[in-house]
DSSP file (Angstrom, degrees, kcal/mol; ACC not computed):
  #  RESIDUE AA STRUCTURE BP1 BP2  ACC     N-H-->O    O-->H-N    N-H-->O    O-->H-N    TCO  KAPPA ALPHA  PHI   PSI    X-CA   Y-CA   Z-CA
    1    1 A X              0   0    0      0, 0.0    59,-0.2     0, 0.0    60,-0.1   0.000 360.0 360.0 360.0 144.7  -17.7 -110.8  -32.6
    2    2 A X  E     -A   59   0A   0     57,-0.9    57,-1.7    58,-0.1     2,-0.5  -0.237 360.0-144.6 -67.0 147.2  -14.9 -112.5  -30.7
    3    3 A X  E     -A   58   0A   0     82,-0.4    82,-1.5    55,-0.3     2,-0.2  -0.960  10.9-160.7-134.6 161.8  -11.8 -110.3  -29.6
    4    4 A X  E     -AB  57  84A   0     53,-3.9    53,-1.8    -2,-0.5     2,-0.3  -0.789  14.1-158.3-121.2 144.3   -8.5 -111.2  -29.5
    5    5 A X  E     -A   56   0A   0     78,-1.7     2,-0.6    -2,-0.2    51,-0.2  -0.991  20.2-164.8-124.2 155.2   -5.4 -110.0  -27.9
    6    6 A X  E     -A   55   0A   0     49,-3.4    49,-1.1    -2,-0.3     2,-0.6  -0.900  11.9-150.4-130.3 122.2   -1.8 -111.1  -29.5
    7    7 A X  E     -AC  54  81A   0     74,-0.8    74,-1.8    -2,-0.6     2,-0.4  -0.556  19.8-164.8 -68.4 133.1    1.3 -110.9  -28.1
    8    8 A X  E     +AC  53  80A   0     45,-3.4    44,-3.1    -2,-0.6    45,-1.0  -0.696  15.8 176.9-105.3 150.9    3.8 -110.4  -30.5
    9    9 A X  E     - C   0  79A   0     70,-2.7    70,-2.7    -2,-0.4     2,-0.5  -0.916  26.3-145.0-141.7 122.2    8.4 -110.8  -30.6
   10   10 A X        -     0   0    0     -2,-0.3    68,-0.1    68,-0.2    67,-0.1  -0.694   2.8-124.4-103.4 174.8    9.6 -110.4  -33.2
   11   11 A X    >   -     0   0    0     -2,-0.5     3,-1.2     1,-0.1     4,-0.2  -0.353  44.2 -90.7 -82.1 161.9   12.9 -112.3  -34.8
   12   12 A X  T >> S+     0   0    0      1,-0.3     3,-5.1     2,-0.2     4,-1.9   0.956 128.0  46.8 -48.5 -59.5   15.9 -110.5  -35.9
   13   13 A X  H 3> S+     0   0    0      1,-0.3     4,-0.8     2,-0.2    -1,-0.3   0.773 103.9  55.7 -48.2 -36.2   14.7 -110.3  -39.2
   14   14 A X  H <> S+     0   0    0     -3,-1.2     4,-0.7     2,-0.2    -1,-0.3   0.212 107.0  60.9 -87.7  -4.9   11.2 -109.1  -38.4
   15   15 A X  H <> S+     0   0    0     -3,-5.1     4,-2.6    -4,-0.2    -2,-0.2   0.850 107.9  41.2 -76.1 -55.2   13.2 -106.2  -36.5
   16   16 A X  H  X S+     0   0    0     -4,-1.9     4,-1.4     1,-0.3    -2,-0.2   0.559 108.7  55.0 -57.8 -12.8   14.8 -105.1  -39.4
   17   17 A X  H  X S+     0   0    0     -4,-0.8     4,-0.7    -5,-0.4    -1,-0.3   0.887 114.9  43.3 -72.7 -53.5   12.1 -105.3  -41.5
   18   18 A X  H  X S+     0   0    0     -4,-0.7     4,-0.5     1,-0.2     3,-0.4   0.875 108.9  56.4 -72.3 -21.7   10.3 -103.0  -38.9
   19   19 A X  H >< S+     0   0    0     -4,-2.6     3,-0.9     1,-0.2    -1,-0.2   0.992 117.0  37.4 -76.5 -52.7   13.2 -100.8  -38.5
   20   20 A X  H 3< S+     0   0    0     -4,-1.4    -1,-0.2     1,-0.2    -2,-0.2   0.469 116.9  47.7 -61.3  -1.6   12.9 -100.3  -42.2
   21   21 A X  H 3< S-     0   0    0     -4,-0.7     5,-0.4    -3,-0.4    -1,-0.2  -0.090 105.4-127.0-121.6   7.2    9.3 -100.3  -42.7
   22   22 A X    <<  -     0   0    0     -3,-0.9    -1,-0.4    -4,-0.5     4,-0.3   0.000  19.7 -97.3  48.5 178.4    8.5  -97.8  -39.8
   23   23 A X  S  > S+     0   0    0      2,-0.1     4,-3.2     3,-0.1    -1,-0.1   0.484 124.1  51.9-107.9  -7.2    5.8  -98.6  -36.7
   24   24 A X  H  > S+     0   0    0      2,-0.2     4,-2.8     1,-0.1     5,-0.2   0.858 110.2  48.2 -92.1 -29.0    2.9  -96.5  -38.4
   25   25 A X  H  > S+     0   0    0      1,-0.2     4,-2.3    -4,-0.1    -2,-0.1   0.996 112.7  49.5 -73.4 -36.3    3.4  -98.6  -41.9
   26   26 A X  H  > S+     0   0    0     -5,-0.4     4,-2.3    -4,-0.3     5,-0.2   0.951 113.7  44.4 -50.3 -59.8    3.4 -101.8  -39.9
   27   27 A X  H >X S+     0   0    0     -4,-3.2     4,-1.9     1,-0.2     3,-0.6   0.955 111.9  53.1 -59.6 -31.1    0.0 -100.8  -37.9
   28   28 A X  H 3< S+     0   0    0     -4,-2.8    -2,-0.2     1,-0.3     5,-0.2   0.779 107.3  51.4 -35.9 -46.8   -1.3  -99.7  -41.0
   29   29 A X  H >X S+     0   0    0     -4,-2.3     4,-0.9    -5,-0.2     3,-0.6   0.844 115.0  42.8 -57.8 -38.0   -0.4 -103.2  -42.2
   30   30 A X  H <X S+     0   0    0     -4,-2.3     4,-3.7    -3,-0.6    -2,-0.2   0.726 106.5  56.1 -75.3 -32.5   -2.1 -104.9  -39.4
   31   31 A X  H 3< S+     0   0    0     -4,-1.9    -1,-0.3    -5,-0.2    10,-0.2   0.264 106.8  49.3 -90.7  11.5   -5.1 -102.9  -39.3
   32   32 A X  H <> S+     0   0    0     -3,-0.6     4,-2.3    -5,-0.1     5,-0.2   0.369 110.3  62.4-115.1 -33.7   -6.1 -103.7  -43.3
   33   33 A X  H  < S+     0   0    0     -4,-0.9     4,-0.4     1,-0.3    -2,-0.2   0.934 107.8  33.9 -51.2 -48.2   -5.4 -107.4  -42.1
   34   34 A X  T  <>S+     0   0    0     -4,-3.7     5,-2.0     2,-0.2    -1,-0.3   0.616 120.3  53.0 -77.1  -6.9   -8.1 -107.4  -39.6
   35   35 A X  T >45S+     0   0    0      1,-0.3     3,-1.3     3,-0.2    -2,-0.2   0.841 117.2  43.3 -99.4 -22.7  -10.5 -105.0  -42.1
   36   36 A X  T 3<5S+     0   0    0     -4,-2.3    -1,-0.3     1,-0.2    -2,-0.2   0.892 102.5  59.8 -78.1 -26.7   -9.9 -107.4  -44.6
   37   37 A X  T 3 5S-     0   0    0     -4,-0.4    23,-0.5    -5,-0.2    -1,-0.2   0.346 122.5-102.4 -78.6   5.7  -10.3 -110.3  -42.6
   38   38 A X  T < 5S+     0   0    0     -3,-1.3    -3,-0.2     1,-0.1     2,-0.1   0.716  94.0  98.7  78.1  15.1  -13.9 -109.1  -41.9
   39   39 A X      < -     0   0    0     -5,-2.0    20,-0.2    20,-0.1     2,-0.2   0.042  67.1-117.1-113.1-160.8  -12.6 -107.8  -38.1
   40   40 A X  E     -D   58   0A   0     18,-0.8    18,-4.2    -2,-0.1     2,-0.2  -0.801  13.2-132.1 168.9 112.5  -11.6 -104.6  -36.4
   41   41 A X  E     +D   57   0A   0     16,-0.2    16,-0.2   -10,-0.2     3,-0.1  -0.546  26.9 173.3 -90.2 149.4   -8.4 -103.6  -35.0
   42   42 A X  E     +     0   0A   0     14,-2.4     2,-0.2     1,-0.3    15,-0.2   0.831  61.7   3.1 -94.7 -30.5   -8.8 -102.0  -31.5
   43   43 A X  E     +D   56   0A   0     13,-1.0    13,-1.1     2,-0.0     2,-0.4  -0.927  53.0 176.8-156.1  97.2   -5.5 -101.5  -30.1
   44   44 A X  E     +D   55   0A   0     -2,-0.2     2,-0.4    11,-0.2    11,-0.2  -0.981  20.5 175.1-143.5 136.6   -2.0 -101.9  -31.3
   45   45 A X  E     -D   54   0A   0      9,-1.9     9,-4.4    -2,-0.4    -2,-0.0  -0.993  33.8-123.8-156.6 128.0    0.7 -101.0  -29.2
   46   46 A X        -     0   0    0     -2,-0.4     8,-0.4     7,-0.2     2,-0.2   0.221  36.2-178.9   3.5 143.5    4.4 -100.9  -28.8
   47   47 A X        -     0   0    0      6,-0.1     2,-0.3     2,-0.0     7,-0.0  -0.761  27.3-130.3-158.6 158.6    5.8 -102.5  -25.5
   48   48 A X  S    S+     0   0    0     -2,-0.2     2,-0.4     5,-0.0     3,-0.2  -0.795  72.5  33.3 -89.2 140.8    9.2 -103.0  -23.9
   49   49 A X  S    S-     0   0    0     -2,-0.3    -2,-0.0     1,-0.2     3,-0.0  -0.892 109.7 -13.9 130.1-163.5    9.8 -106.6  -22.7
   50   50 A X  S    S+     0   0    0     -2,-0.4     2,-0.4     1,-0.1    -1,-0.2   0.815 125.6  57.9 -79.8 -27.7    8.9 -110.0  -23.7
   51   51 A X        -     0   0    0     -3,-0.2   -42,-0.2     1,-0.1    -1,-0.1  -0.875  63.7-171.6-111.2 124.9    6.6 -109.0  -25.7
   52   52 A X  S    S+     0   0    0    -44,-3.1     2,-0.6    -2,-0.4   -43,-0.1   0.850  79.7  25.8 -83.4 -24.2    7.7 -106.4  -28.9
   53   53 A X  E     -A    8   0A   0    -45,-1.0   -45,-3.4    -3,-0.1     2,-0.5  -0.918  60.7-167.2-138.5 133.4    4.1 -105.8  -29.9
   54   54 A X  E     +AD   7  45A   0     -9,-4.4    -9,-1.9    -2,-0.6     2,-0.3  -0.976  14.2 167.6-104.9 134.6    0.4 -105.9  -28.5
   55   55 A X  E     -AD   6  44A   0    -49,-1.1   -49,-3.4    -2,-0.5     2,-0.4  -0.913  13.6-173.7-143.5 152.4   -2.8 -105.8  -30.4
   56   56 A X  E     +AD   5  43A   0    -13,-1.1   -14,-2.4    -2,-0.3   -13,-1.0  -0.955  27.0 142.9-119.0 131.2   -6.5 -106.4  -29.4
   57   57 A X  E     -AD   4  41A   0    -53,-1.8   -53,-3.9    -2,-0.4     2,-0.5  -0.907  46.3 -99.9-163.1-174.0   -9.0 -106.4  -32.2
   58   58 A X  E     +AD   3  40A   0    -18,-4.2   -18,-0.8    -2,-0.3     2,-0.4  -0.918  38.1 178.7-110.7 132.1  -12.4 -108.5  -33.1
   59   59 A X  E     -A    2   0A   0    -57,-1.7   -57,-0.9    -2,-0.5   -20,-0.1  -0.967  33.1-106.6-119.1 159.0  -12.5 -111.3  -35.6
   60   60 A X  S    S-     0   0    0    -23,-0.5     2,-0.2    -2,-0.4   -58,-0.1   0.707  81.5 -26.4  28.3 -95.3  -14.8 -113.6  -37.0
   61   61 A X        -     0   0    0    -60,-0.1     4,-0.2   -59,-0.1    -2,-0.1  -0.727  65.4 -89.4-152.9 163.9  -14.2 -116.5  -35.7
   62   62 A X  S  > S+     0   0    0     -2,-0.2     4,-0.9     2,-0.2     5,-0.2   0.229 117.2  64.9 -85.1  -5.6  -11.5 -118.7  -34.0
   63   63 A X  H  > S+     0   0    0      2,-0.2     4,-2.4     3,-0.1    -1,-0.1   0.947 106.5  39.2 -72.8 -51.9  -10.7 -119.9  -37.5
   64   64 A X  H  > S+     0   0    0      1,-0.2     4,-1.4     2,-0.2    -2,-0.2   0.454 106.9  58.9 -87.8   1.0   -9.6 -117.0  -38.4
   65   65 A X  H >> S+     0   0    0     -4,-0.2     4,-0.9     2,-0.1     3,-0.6   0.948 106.9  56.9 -48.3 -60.2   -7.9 -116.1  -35.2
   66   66 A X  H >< S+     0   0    0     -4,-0.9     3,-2.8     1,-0.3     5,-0.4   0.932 103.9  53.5 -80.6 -88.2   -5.9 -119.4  -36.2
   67   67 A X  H 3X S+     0   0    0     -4,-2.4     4,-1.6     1,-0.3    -1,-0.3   0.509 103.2  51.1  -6.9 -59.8   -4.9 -118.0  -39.4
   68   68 A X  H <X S+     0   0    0     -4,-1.4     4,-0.9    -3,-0.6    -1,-0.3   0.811 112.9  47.3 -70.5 -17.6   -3.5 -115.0  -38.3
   69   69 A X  H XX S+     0   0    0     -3,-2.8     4,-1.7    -4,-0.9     3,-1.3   0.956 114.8  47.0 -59.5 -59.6   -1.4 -117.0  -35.8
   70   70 A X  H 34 S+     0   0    0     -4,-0.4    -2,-0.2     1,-0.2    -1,-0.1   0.744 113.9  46.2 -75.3  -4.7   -0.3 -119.5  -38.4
   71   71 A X  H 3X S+     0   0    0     -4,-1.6     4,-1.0    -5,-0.4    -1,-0.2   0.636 113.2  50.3 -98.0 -15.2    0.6 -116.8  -41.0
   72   72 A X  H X< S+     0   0    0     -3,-1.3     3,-1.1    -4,-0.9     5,-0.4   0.981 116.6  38.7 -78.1 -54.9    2.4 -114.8  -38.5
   73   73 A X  T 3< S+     0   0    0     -4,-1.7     3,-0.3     1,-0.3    -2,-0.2   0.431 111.8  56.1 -61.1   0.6    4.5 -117.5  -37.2
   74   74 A X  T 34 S+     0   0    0     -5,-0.3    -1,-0.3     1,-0.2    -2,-0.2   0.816  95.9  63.9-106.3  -9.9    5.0 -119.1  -40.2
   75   75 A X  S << S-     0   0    0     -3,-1.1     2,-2.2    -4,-1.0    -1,-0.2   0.214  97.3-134.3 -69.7  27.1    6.5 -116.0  -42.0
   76   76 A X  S    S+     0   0    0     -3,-0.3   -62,-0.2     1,-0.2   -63,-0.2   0.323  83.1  93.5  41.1  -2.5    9.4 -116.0  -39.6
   77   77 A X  S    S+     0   0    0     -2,-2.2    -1,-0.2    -5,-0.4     2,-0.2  -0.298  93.5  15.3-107.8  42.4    9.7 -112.7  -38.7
   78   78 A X        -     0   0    0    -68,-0.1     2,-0.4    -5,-0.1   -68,-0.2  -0.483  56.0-148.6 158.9 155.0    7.5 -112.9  -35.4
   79   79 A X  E     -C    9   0A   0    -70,-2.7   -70,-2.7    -2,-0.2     2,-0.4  -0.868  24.2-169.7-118.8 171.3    6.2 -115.2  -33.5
   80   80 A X  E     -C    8   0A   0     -2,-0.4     2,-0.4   -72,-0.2   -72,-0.2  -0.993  17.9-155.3-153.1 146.8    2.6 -114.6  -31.6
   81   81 A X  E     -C    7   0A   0    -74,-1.8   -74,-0.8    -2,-0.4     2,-0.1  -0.916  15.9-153.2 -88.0 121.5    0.4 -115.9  -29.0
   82   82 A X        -     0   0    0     -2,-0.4     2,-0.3   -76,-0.2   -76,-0.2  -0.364   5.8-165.8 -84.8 177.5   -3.4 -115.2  -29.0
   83   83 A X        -     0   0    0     -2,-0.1   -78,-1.7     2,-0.0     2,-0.3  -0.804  24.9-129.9-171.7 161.1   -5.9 -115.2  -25.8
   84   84 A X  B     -B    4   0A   0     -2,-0.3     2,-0.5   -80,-0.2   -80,-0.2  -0.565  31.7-142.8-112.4 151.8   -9.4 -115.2  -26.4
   85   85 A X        -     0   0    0    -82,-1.5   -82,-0.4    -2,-0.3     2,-0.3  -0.931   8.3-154.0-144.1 122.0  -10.9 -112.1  -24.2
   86   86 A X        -     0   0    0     -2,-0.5     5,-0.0   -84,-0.1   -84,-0.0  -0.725   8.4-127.1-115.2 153.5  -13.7 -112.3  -22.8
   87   87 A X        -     0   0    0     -2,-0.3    -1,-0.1     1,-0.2     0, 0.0   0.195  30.0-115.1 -91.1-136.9  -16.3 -109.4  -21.7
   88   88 A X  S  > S+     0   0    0      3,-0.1     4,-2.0     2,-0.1     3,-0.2   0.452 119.2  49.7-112.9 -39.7  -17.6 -109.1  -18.0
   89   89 A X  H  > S+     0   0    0      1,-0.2     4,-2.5     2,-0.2     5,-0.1   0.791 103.6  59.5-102.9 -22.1  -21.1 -109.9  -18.9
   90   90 A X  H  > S+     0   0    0      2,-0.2     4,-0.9     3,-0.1    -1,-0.2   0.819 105.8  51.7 -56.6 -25.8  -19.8 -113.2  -21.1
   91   91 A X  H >> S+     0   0    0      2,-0.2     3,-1.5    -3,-0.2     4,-1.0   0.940 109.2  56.8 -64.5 -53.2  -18.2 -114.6  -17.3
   92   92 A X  H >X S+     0   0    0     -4,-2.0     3,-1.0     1,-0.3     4,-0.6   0.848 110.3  39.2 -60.7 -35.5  -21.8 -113.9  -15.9
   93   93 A X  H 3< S+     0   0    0     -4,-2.5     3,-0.3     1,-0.2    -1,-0.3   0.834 116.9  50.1 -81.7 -19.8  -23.2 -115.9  -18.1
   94   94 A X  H << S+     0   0    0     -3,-1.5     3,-0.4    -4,-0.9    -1,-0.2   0.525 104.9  53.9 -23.8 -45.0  -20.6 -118.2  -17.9
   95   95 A X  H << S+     0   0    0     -3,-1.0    -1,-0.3    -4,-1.0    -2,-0.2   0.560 103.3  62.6-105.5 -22.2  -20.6 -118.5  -14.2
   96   96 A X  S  < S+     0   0    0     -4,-0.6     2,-0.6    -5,-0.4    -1,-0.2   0.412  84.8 101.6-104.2   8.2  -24.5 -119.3  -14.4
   97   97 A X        -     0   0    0     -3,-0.4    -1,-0.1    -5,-0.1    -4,-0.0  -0.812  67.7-143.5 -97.5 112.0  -23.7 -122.3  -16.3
   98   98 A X        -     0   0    0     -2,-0.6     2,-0.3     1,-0.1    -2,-0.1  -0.233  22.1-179.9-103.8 154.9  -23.8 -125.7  -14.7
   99   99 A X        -     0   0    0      2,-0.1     2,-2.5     0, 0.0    -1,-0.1  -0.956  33.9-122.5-145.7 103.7  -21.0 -128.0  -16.1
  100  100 A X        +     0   0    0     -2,-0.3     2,-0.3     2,-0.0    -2,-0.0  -0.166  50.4 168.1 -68.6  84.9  -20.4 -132.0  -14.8
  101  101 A X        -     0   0    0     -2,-2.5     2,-0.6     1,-0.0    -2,-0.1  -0.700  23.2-164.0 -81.4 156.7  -16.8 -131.3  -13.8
  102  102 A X        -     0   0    0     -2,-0.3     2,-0.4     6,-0.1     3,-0.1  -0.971  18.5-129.1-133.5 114.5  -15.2 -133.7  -11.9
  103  103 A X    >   -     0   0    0     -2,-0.6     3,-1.7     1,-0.1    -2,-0.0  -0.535  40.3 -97.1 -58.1 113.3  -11.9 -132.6  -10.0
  104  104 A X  T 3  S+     0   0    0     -2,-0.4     3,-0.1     1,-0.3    -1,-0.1   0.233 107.9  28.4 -37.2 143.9   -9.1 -134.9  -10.7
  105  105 A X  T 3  S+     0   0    0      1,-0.2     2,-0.3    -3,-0.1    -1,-0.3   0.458  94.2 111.6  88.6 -18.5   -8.4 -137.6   -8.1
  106  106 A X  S <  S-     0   0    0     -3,-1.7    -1,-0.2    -4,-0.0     2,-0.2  -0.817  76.9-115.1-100.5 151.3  -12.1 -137.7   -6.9
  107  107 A X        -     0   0    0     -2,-0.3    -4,-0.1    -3,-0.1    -3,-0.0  -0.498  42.7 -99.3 -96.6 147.2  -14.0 -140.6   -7.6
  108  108 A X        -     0   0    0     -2,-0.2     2,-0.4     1,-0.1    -1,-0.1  -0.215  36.9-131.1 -66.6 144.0  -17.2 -139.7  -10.3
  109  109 A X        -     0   0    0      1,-0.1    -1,-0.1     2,-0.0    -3,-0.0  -0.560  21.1-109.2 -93.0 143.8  -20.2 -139.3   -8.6
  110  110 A X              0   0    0     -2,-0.4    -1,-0.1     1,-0.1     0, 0.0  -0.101 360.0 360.0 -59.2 161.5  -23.6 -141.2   -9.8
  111  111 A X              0   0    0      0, 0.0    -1,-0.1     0, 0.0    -2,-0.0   0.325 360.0 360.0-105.9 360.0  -26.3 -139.7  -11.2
């Protein structure tokens, strides 16, 4: 299953909602999101920074990665980023794959 990590900030309102809601009812909230969502939450963490909130967890799909991006940001009380994460042995196979890139600025070579 794909895992995700998202940085989270939240907006003034999405402080005070956590400031009134506690941080354990909030992971709690997050972690029934992913179980519901057919996932698994890994990791969800605090931070100081640019970022108020980390979590890394497994979904699906990249559909439902999108979801939770568009349902966080569109409730207005945080905004988040995703990353796709990828394992060590997903690069190798990665790295063994041949791919016709052509580097910008070079002219394409014939076949």
């Amino acid at each position: 299953m794909p895992r995700f990590l998202w940085q989270v900030t939240y907006t003034p309102e999405g402080s005070r909602g956590l400031a009134g809601e506690g941080g354990s009812a909030r992971h709690e909230a997050v972690r029934a999101m992913f179980e519901q969502a057919g996932g698994r939450l890994e990791a969800f963490y605090y931070a100081f920074g640019p970022d108020d909130l980390i979590v890394i967890g497994e979904l699906p799909d990249n559909a439902t990665a999108a979801a939770f991006a568009l349902n966080t940001n569109a409730s207005g009380t945080a905004h988040s980023r995703a990353t796709v994460l990828l394992t060590p042995e997903e690069l190798d196979r990665a790295a063994q794959l041949d791919v016709a890139y052509r580097p910008p600025g070079q002219a394409p070579t014939s076949a």
